[in-house]
Structures are given as C-alpha cells and as structure tokens.
C-alpha positions, 0 to 999 in steps of 0.5 A: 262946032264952036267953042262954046258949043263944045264947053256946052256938050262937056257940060252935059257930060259932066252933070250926065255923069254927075247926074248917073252916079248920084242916082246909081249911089242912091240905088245903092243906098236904098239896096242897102237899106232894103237889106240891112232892114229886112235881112235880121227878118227870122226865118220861117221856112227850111230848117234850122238846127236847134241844139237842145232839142230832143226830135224834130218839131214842126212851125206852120205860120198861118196867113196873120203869121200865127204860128201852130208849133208841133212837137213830141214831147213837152221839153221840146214842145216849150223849147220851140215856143220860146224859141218861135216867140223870140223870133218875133218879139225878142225886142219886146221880151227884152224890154218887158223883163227890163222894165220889170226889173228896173234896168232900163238905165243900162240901155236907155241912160239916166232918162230911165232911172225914175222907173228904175229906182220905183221898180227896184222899190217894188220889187217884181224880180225878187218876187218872181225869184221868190216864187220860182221856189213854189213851182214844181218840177214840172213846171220848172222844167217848163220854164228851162225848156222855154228859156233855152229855145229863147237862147238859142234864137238869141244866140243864132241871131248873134252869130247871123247878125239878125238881132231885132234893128231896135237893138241897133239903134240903142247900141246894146245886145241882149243877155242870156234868157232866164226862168226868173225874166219870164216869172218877172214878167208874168209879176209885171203884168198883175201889178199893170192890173192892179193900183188899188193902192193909188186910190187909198193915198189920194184918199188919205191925202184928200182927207190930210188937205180938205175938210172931212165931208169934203173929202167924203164926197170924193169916195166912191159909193161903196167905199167905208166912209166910217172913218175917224181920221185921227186913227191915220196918225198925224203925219209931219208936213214933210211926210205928207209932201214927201208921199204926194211927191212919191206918188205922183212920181208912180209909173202907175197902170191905167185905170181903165185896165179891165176887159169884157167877157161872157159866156152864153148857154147852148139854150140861147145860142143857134147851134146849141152849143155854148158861145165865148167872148173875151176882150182884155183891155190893156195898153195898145201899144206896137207890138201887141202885148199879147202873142198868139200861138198854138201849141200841139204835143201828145198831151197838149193841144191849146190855142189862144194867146200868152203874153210875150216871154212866158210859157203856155196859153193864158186866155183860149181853148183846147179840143174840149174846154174855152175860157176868158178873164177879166180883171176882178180888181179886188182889194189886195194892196193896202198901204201901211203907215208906217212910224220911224225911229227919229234916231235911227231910220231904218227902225219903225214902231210895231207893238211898242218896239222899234223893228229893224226894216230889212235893208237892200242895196240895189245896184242900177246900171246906167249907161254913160254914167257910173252905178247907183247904188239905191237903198230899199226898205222892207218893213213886215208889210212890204216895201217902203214905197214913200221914198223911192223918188228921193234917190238920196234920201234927205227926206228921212220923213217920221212917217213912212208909207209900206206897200202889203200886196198877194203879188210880192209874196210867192205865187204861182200862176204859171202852175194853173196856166199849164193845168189848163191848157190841159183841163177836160171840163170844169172840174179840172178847170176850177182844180188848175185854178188852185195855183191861180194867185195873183192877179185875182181874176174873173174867169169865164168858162164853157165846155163841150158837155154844154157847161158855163161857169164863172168863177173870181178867183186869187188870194184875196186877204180878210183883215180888220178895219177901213179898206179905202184907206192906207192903215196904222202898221204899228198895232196889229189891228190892221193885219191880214188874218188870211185870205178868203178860204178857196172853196168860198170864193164866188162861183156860178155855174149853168145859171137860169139866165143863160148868160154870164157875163162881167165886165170889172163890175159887182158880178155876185150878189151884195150879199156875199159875206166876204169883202172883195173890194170898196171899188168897181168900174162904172156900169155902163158895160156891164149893163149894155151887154146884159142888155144885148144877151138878154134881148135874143135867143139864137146867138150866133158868133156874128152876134158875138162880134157884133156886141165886142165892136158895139158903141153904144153909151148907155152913160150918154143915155143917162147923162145927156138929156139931165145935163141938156136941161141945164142949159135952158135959157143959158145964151147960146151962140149959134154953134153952140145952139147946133151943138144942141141940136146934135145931142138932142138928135142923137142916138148915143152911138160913139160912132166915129162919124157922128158929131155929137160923140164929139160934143158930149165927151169934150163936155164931160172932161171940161165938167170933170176940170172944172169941178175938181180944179181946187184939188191940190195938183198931185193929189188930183193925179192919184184921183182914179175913181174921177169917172164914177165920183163925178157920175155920182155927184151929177146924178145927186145934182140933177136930183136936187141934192147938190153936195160940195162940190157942185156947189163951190163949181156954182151949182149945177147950171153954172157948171153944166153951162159953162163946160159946154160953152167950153167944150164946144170952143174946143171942138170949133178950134178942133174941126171949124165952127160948123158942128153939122160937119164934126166928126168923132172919128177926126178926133178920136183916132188909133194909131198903134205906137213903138216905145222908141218912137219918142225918138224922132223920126222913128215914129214914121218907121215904127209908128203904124198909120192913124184911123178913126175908130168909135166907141169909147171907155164906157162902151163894150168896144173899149177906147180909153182916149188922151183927154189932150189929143183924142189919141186911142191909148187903151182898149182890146189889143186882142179879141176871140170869140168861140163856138164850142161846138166847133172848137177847132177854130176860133174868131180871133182880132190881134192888133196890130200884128203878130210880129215885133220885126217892123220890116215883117209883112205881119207888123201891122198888117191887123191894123186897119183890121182891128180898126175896121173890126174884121176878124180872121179865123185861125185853125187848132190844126197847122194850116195847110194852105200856108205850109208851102210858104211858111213851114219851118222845121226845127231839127235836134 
C-alpha cells in the first residue's frame, strides 16, 4: 500500500472515531436530557408514605389524568387533595400565591417590582389573613390539612430532587405552604373578576379632559349620566397626571372575564331530567387555571374543578345536586377621593378634620438587589391606589384616590365552597350560599328532584349618590350604608320558561328595587343562548355542547348589513369589492375557515381606532365599556342621530368607509390580495402559552402548538383575541355539561391539560381537544380501566 494510501486510511480512522464519539457524546446528552426532563415527573403508582396522614387514601388517575382521591376521613381526604394537586401544579401554585402577594421580585428581579408594589398596595394577603379569622374550625382545620399534603409533596420532591424543572430554570426553591397562600389565592381571583373600578377613573378622567356632553357619550347605557362634575372636586394637574399614570400602570383583569351558563327544565330536555352547562371565561393560559379533581370521603362525594392551591370543588356536581357560575359583576368597587393635609400627607379631610391614614411599611424582596422598603396608605375607605407606581413618593398630590371593595374586608368563600360540595338540594344549596361573599356571582343549579334554580349572590353594598363615578371621601354622603339584605337578592326558581340562562348580562327584571350594577357585557350571548333554548324541546347533553361551541354573531347580524349600506357609492378597489361580496354572503358564523369573520372584526377595530383616537392615551387604556360604548354610538348613527363622536370621525360614512379600506388593507397584508381565498381561522389561532415563555427559547419547550379556532368575544364560544396579533388570550379554559339524571358522570373539556410538569403525557394532550371541541367523559367513581397504570396509594 502506498504512502498516501496509508495517511488516507488513518484519516478515515480518525474522523471514523471522531465521528463515533461525537454521536455516542451526543446520545449521552440527549439520555441525559431525557432523564433530567422527566425524572422531577411524580409518581402515580406504587406507594408513597405520606406523614400525617391517619389511614390509607387511594388516587386513581383517569385517562386525562384526573385524579378520583378516596379517603376515610376528611383530614385525610384534604391532606391527599393538596398533596395530588402539588404534584401537578406545585409551580403554578407557587407563582399564583406570589403574584397575590406581590413577591415575585424575590425570584424573578426587579422586572416584577411594578406588580409587586401595585399588589403590596392592594392587599390581597393582608385580606385573606384578615379573613382567616371568620373561618370555622372546621373549615380551618380544612385548610391545615390541604397545606400540610402540600408540604409534604414539596418537601418529597426536595429530598428526591423532583421539584417542577420551572424551578430550575429561575434558580429558586419554594417555601413551606400556609392556609393564608390558599385564602391569598382564593382573594386573587375575585379581583381577576372584578375592575369595575377602572370604568370609574376613565370616567372621571374623560369628565376632567372633555367637554361634558362629550364625555357623557362615553358612559355605558345605564350608567347615571345626572352628574354635577363640581361635586368630584377639583383636583390639582398633578393629581390628575398622577392617577392616569397609576392606572395605566394597573395589572388590571380582562374585560371579557365573564362565562356562560344555564340550566334547563326536565320539561324541555330528552330524559326528563334536568340538563347543566357551564363555561367560565378567564385567561387561557399553560396550565389551565382550573384543576380537576374528584374527591370521595364518607360525607363527601363531589366532582368538578377548584382552582390550583385551594380546597374543595368550587364549580361541579355530586350524587344529587349540579351546579355553575358566571360572574354577576356588580358594582362593589368605588373609588374614593380623597383631600390631603398640605403639611402632613399622611392626613386626609373627613367631616371638617384631617384623619390619620393607617401607614404600612411593606418590606419587598428582590433578587440581586437590596429590600424595598414600599409604604402604603389605608385611608377609612381602603387603600391609597393613586400612588402606588410612584415607589418614592415625590408626588405627594393634594388629591389621593382610595379603593372600598367587599373583597379586602373579611369573607369567606371557603366556608360556602365546603357546604356545597356537601348540600342535598336547593335548600342546603342557597344556605351554604350564606358565606359566599366575594366575588358576587351567578349561580345556576339543578338537582334530582327536578329543580332549577338561579341565584346572584355576594355582598353588594347599598350607598347614596353616582355609581359610575369615583366619589367625594370627605363627607359622609357617599358611604356605604350596608349591603343588600341576603334574602333580597335576586333569585328564580323552576321558572314557566323552562330555562335560565346568564350570560354577564341583566338576568332579573328592570324592575328589581335594589341597584346591582351601571354595567353589563354586551348581549349578544345571552340572547343567541335564549335563542337556542327557546327553539326546542327535547335537549339532549349533544345539544348542550353544541351550543357551548356555537359561533354564531348575532352582533355581525345586527351590525353588518347597517355598516355595508355606508359604503354605497364609496370607490372600492377590486379586493375590497370581493371583501363586500363576502359579508353580503355571509351567514355570520365566526367560523375559523370563513373569510368574511376576518373582514368584519379587522373593521370593527379599525372603527373603534379611529373614532376614539382623540382620547387622551392613558385615559383611552382604562376605557373597558369600548364594545358596547361603540354599539351604541353606531346604532344611534345608523338611525340618524349621530352624537359627537361620529361626527368629529366625519360622520358615519366617512368613518365606516374608511375603516373598511383600512381593514381589508391589513387583511390583504395578512394573507394576500385574494379575499375568496382568507381564512379567520389563519388569523385567530390558540396556542396555550407558560409564564415563562417570555424567556426565549422556552416557548418551544413549554409553549403547546398553535390551531385555528372560530368564534370570538361575542359569541357563546368565547375568543377574546389581541387586536395586534389574532392570538386567542381569553375564553373557556374548562367546559361541563351535566345530565342530572345520570349524575355519575359529566361531560368535561380542560385545556390544555391536567398537568403543569411539561414532560407529563397530560400537559397538553387536551389541546387539540379543546381547539377541536371533543369532550371526555369522566366517572364520580375512580375508573377501573386506568387503576393498573395509574393507581397510587398513599400510606400514613
């Protein structure tokens, strides 16, 4: 062989071995990552010794990953609830009591402080420690009982190394569980229900920066419009910037948080039993924030969903009874004004003489940095929420704005959660109900014996004067007197119709002779599933779930042709004349591969931009009452009595016009110049996102995949979209529907998963199902077909 030959073959060799030991190092790496991924998975089989525990307690996982948790005893019972819940969403549970408690700082840096200092403000967790007082022993002992079973997964995955990888990648372990993170939580989610408040500092504010009548126009249509602006005060220009900056600033809810549900008589369904859907719309986020569970002791045997780190079952059904919520949304925040001392700020005016505000010293961690020390003020209406983006306070305004609200005073949801999941019928249902306080809901129930029922209940305060608008705090004119008394408030029981049915709208007659709220959603909703109800006997639970998925627009059906008549004569391009073509054609279905649901939401936020572009920026940001304001405006418009603000656009046909040419610009830079060939779908797309997928490239490990889905905020199958990207953000994380004639089952849709470990098989395995609207069936019994694979005892 020659010389060369023989370098040649050595080469070979080399790069041979080269070659072998990089893909044999690569293996090794993807081994690796394989196991460090899925090893902090829990356990959901075998047996694990649980200290604390009185006697054995069995988990059966169902095919979604369910679990059916059956105890002896309720100690142990709770005990193996928090325990099972940690196991799959310890990360989320962490975050959620952080957030709530304004200490995210300490993890995630200074990034956070914003929510931190706003949160600190509030004051969730000094409510909920507040609160913890009112509870009984019973439901205290509850409460002990969860946060140990969560402790104990915590400290097991500790020892094991099996804490959640989210808590590997911010470099943190979690603390010890408490009753008061679960109260916390339990406090967050009335405020992510509420807000009203937001809609009385942008009125206050238009009021401040417009001209009266101008500002009037901007009020929803029962909001008081009989107002003498001189009795808001008059605020300096720095307290005015300084509260529009403050609010601007607000991690405030969504305002399409809402939800559907009804209840329908045995005398209108197939089986002659009663029928029960429910669909609470919130934030769609990865995981859910809903978690499913079902939960079996000698006196307790309930099935549904609670939110993860609190006890109990908050929205389901037992052996007897059904039930579901939407959100009332009642008028139970009102903004105080409040007049400082010059000389010494933490004093305000009340009754001629300057109060002492109680001051707060909130210590806030933050990771990398020193303590914040951040001070709040508590004035006898609440917290001082006008100052809370000002961290040092130069702006020491002569007017300060204080936030009243039921939810920062003691209450105790909790309580009514337990009684429920024990009640019997109605009667035990609406008594439970006692200790419902905050969030006031809609509550829809039906029951074996064959009753349905409605009832909104929570403490909703009776007070003098304007409810649109923040109010004077230095007379006692303003003050809450009480609240409406408990047996007053509006209920409806086996009604002639055979239906109930809400939707966040005006359920009770206009009649009712106490005030609940200046505000409600748009009526679309509402009135499509009145629609529906109303057009059949013989309801079936397809039925059911037919109308939760149903896209039909009946604001499209009552706004398109009004809006299409504008553009008469208007010179169309040859894409906007097929863009025409397509909302003339169309049935006003938002269906996700229709064109024309495309065209006619890109129009109606380009209607929206253009008629309130001479707001002023951060006032135009607290405007959440914009849908309904504008359904108003175009509907007087389209009758002829155009107010302002059509007419400063240019009129009703200007604006209409040129929205369109606008909107079916964008849709042509969206998805080409071919309108026959759009597609909502390719716009309006769900993909269910983690919190730390900010954080790239972590959203294409914790992100779940993107797929089209129709309807939108005005339909029964809630969207809400971005107006900037088409992205699905809000709508019906989780979806039931019930036959109570057979109450040992339920019809349930989570999305987009069970669990909150990425690398389990139930992340996101509900994804596509949600998207697709395939429900799964799951047992008030621990199925037996998935007890050999997932069975998990839990041992003193």
């Amino acid at each position: 062989m020659t010389a060369p030959a023989v370098k040649k073959k050595a080469r070979f060799a080399i790069w041979r071995t080269l070659l072998i030991s990089l893909l044999f190092f690569l293996l090794l790496l993807v081994s690796i990552g394989h196991v460090w991924i899925h090893y902090p998975l829990p356990l959901t089989q075998g047996e694990v010794k649980l200290p604390g525990l009185r006697f054995p307690v069995t988990v059966t996982r169902d095919s979604q990953g369910v679990p059916h948790i059956e105890a002896t005893n309720q100690h142990d019972l709770y005990m193996a609830q928090g325990y099972v819940t940690a196991q799959d969403r310890l990360f989320q549970m962490d975050l959620s009591r952080r957030m709530a408690s304004g200490q995210l700082s300490e993890v995630l840096g200074k990034a956070a402080l914003k929510k931190d200092r706003f949160f600190r403000t509030l004051g969730l967790r000094r409510a909920a420690e507040l609160s913890y007082n009112a509870y009984s022993p019973e439901a205290k002992h509850v409460l002990s009982a969860y946060a140990k079973g969560v402790n104990a997964y915590m400290n097991e995955a500790k020892q094991h190394h099996r804490l959640p990888i989210e808590f590997t990648f911010i470099g943190y372990e979690p603390r010890p569980w408490t009753p008061i993170d679960s109260l916390t939580i339990g406090k967050y989610m009335a405020y992510d229900l509420g807000g009203k408040w937001k809609g009385q500092a942008f009125r206050y504010l238009a009021l401040q920066q417009l001209p009266q009548a101008e500002a009037l126009e901007l009020f929803p249509p029962e909001a008081d419009r009989a107002i003498d602006p001189r009795q808001l005060g008059f605020p300096s220009k720095t307290a005015l910037s300084q509260l529009a900056d403050s609010l601007a600033k607000v991690p405030f809810p969504s305002e399409h948080n809402g939800s559907n549900n009804w209840v329908v008589s045995g005398s209108k369904t197939a089986t002659g039993k009663p029928l029960l859907a429910n669909d609470p719309h919130l934030g769609i986020n990865l995981p859910a924030i809903w978690y499913q569970t079902t939960l079996t002791s000698p006196d307790t045997h309930v099935s549904g969903v609670i939110f993860a780190g609190i006890p109990g079952i908050i929205l389901g059904h037992n052996e007897t009874i059904a039930w579901g919520v939407t959100n009332l949304g009642p008028d139970v925040e009102d903004l105080y004004i409040e007049k400082r001392n010059p000389e010494q700020p933490t004093r305000f005016l009340y009754k001629g003489k300057w109060e002492k505000a109680q001051v707060i010293m909130e210590t806030i961690l933050v990771k990398g940095e020193k303590p914040l020390q951040h001070q709040v003020l508590i004035t006898r209406h609440g917290p001082v929420i006008s100052e809370w983006a000002d961290p040092d306070k130069k702006l020491q305004a002569d007017t300060a704005f204080a936030l009243r609200w039921t939810a920062l005073d003691a209450t105790t949801e909790l309580e009514a959660v337990l009684r429920l999941n024990q009640s019997r019928n109605w009667d035990e249902f609406k008594q439970a109900l006692t200790h419902f306080n905050a969030p006031a809901q809609n509550f829809v129930f039906a029951s074996l014996d064959g009753t349905i029922a409605y009832r909104a209940n929570g403490k909703i305060p009776v007070r003098k004067g304007n409810r649109a608008l923040p109010v004077p705090g230095w007379t006692d004119k303003y003050e809450w007197k009480n609240y409406i008394p408990w047996e007053e408030l509006p209920t409806i029981i086996n009604p002639p119709s055979g239906f109930i049915a809400t939707a966040n709208h005006r359920v009770f007659a206009q009649t009712y002779p106490h005030h609940i709220a200046s505000t409600w959603a748009p009526p679309y909703r509402t009135k499509r599933i009145h629609e529906v109800l109303s057009s059949k006997n013989g309801l079936t639970v397809a039925d059911m779930k037919n109308l939760q998925s149903d896209e039909k627009n009946l604001q499209a059906a009552r706004m398109t042709q009004p809006l299409l008549h504008q553009l008469d004569k208007a010179k169309l391009t040859a894409t906007e004349r097929e863009a025409v073509r397509l909302l003339e054609k169309w049935n006003h279905y938002d269906h996700a591969d229709a064109g024309a649901p495309l065209v006619y939401h890109l129009w109606m936020e380009e209607i929206k931009q253009q008629l309130y572009r001479p707001l002023n920026k951060k006032t135009a940001e607290l405007f959440e009452e914009k849908d309904i304001v504008t359904d108003t405006l175009l509907s007087q418009a389209a009758r002829g009595e155009a107010g302002t603000w059509i007419n400063r656009a240019g009129g009703i046909k200007k604006l209409s016009t040129d929205a369109f040419k606008r909107a079916v610009k964008r849709a042509s830079d969206l998805q080409g110049a071919h309108p026959a060939s759009w597609r909502w779908g390719e716009f309006h797309q769900i993909e269910f996102t983690h919190p730390l997928s900010v954080k790239k490239p972590l959203d294409l490990l914790l992100n779940s995949s993107s797929y089209p889905v129709g309807g939108s905020e005005h339909t029964v199958r809630a969207m809400g979209w971005d107006k900037e990207t088409g992205k699905v953000d809000h709508g019906a994380p989780w979806r039931i529907v019930i036959d109570v004639g057979n109450l040992r089952q339920a019809e349930h849709l989570l999305g987009p998963g069970q669990s909150g470990q990425f690398s389990s098989d139930w992340y996101d395995d509900q994804a596509e199902s949600w998207a697709t609207n395939r429900y799964h069936r799951t047992m008030l019994q621990a199925p037996s077909e998935a007890g050999a694979n997932h069975r998990l005892q839990l041992i003193p």
